[in-house]
BAPA-251168 format. One record per residue (C-alpha): residue in three letters; x, y, z; residue number from 1. Coordinates in steps of 0.5 Angstrom, whole numbers, plus 500, padded with zeros to 3 digits. Layout:
BEGIN
  rest   xx   yy   zz   nr
   ALA    X    Y    Z  NUM
...
//
This chain:
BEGIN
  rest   xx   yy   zz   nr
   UNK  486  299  752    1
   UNK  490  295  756    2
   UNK  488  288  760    3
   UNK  489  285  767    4
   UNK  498  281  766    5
   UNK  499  287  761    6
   UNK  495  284  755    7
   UNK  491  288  750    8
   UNK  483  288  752    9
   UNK  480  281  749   10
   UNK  487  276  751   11
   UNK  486  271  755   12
   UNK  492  270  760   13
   UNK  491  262  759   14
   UNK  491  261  753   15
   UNK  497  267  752   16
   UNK  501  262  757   17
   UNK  500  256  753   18
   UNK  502  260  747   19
   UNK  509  261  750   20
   UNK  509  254  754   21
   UNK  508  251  747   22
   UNK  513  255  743   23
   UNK  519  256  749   24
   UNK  525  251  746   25
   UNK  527  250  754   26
   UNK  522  246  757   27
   UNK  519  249  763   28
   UNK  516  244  769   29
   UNK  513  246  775   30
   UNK  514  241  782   31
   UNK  509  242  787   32
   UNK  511  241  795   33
   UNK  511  233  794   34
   UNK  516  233  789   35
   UNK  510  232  783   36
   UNK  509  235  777   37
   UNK  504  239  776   38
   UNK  506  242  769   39
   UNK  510  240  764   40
   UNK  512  245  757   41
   UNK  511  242  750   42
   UNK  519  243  750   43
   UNK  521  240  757   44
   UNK  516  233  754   45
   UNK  522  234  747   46
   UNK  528  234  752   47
   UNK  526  228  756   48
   UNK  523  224  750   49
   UNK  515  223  754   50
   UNK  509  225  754   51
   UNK  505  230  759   52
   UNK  500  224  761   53
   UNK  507  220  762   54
   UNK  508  225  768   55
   UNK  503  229  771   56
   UNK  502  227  778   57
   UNK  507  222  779   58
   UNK  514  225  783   59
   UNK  519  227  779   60
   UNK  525  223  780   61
   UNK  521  218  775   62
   UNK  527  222  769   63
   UNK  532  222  775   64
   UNK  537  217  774   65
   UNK  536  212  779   66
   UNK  543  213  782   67
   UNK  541  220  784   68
   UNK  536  220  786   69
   UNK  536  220  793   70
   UNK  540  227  792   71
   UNK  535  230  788   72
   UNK  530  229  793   73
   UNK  533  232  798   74
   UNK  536  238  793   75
   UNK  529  238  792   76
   UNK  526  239  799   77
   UNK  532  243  802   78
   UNK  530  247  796   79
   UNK  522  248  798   80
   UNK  524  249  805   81
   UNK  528  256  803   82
   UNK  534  253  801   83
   UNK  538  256  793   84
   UNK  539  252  788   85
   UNK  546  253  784   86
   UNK  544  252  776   87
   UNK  548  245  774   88
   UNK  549  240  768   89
   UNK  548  233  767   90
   UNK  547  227  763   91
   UNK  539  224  763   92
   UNK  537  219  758   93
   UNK  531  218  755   94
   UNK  526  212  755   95
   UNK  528  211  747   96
   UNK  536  210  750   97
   UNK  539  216  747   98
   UNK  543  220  752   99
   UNK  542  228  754  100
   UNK  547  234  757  101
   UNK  541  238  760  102
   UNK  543  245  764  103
   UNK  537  245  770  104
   UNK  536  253  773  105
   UNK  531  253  779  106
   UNK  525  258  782  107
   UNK  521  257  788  108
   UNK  514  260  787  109
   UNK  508  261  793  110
   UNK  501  259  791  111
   UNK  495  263  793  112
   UNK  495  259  799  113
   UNK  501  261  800  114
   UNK  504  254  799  115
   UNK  510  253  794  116
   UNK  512  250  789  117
   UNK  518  249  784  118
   UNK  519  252  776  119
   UNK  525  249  774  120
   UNK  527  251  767  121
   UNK  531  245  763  122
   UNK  535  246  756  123
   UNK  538  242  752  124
   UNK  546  243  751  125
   UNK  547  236  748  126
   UNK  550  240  741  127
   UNK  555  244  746  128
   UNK  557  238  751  129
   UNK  559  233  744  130
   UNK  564  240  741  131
   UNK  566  241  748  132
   UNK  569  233  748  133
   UNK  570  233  740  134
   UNK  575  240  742  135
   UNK  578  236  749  136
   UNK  580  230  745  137
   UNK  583  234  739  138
   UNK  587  238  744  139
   UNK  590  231  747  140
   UNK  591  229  740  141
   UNK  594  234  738  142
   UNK  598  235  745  143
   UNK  600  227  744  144
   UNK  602  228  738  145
   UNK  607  234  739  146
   UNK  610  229  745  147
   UNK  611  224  740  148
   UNK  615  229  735  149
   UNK  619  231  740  150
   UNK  621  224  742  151
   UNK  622  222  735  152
   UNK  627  227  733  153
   UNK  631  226  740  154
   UNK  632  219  738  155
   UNK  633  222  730  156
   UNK  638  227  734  157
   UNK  642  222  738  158
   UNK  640  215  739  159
   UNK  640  214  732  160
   UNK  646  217  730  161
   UNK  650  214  736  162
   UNK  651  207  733  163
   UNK  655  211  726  164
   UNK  660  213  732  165
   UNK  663  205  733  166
   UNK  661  204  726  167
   UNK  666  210  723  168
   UNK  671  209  729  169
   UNK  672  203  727  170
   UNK  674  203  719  171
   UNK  678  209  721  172
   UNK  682  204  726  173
   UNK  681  199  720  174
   UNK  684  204  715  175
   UNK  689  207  719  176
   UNK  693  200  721  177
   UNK  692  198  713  178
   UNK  696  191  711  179
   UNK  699  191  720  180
   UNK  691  189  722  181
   UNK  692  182  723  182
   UNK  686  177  722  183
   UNK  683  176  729  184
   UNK  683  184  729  185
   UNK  679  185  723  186
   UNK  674  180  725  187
   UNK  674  183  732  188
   UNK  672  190  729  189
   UNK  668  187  723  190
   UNK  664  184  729  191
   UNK  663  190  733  192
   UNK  661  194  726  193
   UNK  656  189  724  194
   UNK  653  190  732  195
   UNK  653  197  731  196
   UNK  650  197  725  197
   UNK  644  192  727  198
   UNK  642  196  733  199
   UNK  642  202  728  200
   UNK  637  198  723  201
   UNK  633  195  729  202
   UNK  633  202  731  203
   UNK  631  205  724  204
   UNK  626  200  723  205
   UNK  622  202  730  206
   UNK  623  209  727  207
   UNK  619  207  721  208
   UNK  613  202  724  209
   UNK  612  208  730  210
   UNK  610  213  725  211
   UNK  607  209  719  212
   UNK  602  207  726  213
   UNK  601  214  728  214
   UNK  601  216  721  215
   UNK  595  211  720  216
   UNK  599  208  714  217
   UNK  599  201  717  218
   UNK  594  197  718  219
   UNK  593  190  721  220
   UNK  591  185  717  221
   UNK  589  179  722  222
   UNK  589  172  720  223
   UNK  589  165  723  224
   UNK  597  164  723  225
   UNK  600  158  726  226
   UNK  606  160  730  227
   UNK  611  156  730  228
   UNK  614  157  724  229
   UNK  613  165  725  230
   UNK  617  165  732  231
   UNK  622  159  730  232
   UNK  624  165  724  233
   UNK  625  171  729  234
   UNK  629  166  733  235
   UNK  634  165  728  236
   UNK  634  172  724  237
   UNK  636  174  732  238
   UNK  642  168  732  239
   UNK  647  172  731  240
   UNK  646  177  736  241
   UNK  646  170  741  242
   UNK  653  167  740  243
   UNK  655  172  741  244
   UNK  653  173  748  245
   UNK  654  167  749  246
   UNK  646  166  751  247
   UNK  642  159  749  248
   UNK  636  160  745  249
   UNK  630  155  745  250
   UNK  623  155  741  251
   UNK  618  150  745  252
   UNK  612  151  741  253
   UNK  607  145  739  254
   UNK  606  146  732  255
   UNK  598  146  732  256
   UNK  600  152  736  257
   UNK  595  158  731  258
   UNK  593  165  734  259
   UNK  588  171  729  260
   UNK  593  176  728  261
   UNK  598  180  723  262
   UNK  604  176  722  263
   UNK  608  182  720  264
   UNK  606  185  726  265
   UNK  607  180  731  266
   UNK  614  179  728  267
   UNK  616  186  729  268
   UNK  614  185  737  269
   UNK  617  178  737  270
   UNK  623  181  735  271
   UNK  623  187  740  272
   UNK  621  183  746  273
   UNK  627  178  745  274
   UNK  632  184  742  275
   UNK  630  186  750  276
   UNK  631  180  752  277
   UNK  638  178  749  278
   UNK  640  186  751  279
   UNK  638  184  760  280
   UNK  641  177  759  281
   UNK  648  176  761  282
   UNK  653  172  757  283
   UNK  651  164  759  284
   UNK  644  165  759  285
   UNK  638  162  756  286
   UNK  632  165  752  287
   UNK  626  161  751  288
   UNK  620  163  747  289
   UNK  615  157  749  290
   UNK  607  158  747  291
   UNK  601  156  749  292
   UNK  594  157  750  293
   UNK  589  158  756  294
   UNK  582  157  752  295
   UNK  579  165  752  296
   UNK  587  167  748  297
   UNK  593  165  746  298
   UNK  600  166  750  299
   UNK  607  167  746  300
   UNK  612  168  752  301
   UNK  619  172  751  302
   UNK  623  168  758  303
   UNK  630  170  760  304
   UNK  635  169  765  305
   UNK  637  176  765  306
   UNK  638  181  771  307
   UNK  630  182  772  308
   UNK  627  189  776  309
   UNK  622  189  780  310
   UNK  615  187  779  311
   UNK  612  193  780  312
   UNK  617  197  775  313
   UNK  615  192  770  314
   UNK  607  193  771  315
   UNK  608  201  770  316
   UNK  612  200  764  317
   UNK  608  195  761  318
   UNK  601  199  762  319
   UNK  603  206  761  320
   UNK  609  205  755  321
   UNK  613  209  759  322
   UNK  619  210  755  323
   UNK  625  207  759  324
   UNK  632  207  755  325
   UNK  637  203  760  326
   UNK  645  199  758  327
   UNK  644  192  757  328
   UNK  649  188  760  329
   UNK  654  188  755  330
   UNK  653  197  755  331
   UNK  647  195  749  332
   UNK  645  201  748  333
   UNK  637  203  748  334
   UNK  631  208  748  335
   UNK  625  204  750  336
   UNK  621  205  743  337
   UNK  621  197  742  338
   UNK  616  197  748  339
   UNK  612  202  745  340
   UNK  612  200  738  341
   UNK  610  193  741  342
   UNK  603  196  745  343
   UNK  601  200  740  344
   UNK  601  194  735  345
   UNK  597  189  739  346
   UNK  592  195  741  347
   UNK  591  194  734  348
   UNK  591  186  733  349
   UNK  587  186  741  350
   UNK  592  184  744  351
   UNK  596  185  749  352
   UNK  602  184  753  353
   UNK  603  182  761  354
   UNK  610  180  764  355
   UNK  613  178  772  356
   UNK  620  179  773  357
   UNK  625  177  779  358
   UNK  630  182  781  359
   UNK  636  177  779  360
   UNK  632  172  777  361
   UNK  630  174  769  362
   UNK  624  176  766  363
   UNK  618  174  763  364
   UNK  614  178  758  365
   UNK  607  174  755  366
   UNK  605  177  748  367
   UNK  596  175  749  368
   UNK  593  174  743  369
   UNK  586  173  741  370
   UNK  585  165  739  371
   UNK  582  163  732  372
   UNK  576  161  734  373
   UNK  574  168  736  374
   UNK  572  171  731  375
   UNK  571  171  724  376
   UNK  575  170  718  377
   UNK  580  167  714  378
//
């Protein structure tokens, strides 16, 4: 026998509601034409994280976030009045701070009076929005991770092999004129092969602190350094590169001067920096490397007399480590890795680099770093 709803004979259709109201792992709630609860599922308090007497009565928008709730309400209204409702997805978070992805559906319902009302059906879809996130980020690793394979093997395959070229040029010449080479032309070419040769090492050496970075094998070991001795040191393993163009190289940092960072890693920027300085400055000009601190950091500045770009030529590059390979002034060649070795670096020490540059005028690049009493440690 067959009762009233389709239940067998003795059901009542109360409690067989509050049965599936209570089993349903999508939370059920019914708005009446105000915007109040008038009914809230056991699911519906789990995905919100309330209690039913927390809502019953009061105007739904109490779990909207407050930034959209004038919207709801009018999705809401427009939705009474006879409007439809698109299914959507969106972020609430609950009264304990914990964030959840909800996709919401709607259906409008009259009452005996004939007055509507709103059942709106609520799902939890935090698991799938996390693995849709964990996917997109994987696939952005992986697609940065494919750029950087083919920029790495571009300058194996020629930015590499470029400096080699002078290098066995000039040791066939050598070779060839034999005992006829006179002195000033042996030091002439011993010169152009020792240049040849330290921009294939500075080359080589970029190579490798690049792919242990990406690879995760280097680590930052940040310490409170003074940097007077670190920068006078870099200056001087670069000396040679300057008499050699002639350019003057100043070191105007006081010797209290201490910052929290990785002295290797501040040594491979530093060197980077005034390699691109020395390759922008014409013969006759300066290079100074002056330090400084503003009390919230403290500030290494690379400032040369060199050719200078545009200031906003110099911020794109200094925000998106764009990779940008131009001759020096003397036809120094480049591939724009030093840049991006140095970011990738001071993302790991938290700092960071900021720069001004006049066309014709010089550049000045500002290597920021956290001060020593920042934070704890040695």
């Amino acid at each position: 026998m067959k009762g009233p709803f389709g239940l067998a004979e003795g059901w009542d259709p109360a409690n067989v509601l509050t049965a599936i109201n209570e089993a349903l792992l999508t939370g059920v709630c019914i708005t009446d034409r105000t915007g109040c609860f008038v009914s809230v599922s056991k699911g519906w308090c789990d995905i919100y994280g309330v209690e039913p007497d927390d809502v019953l009565g009061r105007h739904f928008t109490l779990v909207v976030p407050e930034p959209y709730r004038e919207t709801a309400t009018r999705m809401h209204d427009d939705f009474i009045e006879g409007g439809v409702e698109i299914p959507a997805e969106w972020q609430v978070r609950r009264p304990d701070g914990r964030p959840v992805w909800i996709r919401v559906g709607a259906a409008r319902f009259h009452d005996r009076d004939g007055a509507p009302f709103k059942v709106t059906t609520v799902e939890d879809i935090t698991a799938r929005k996390v693995a849709e996130q964990a996917l997109a980020d994987s696939h952005a690793r992986l697609e940065k991770l494919n750029r950087d394979k083919d920029r790495l093997f571009s300058i194996i395959g020629h930015d590499l092999r470029g400096p080699f070229n002078p290098i066995l040029g000039y040791v066939d010449l050598m070779e060839t004129l034999g005992e006829s080479l006179t002195v000033p032309q042996a030091l002439d070419y011993a010169g152009r092969i020792q240049e040849a040769a330290g921009h294939a090492l500075a080359l080589l050496d970029n190579l490798l602190e690049w792919s242990r970075l990406h690879v995760d094998a280097r680590t930052a070991n940040p310490k409170v350094q003074p940097l007077q001795p670190l920068v006078t040191d870099v200056a001087r393993t670069m000396g040679s590169v300057a008499d050699r163009k002639g350019i003057r190289v100043a070191v105007d940092i006081a010797p209290s001067l201490s910052a929290r960072t990785d002295a290797n890693m501040l040594t491979t920027v530093l060197r980077n920096l005034m390699s691109n300085a020395l390759k922008f400055t014409p013969e006759g000009g300066s290079i100074t490397l002056r330090g400084g601190t503003d009390g919230a950091s403290v500030g290494l500045h690379v400032i040369d007399t060199g050719v200078g770009m545009a200031q906003e030529s110099l911020d794109r590059i200094l925000a998106t480590g764009e990779a940008v390979s131009t001759p020096g002034t003397s036809n120094e060649p480049g591939t724009g890795l030093g840049l991006r070795v140095c970011r990738e670096m001071l993302d790991r020490l938290g700092g960071r680099l900021t720069g001004r540059s006049v066309p014709g005028e010089g550049t000045t690049i500002t290597v920021r770093l956290p001060h020593p009493d920042d934070a704890p440690g040695p």
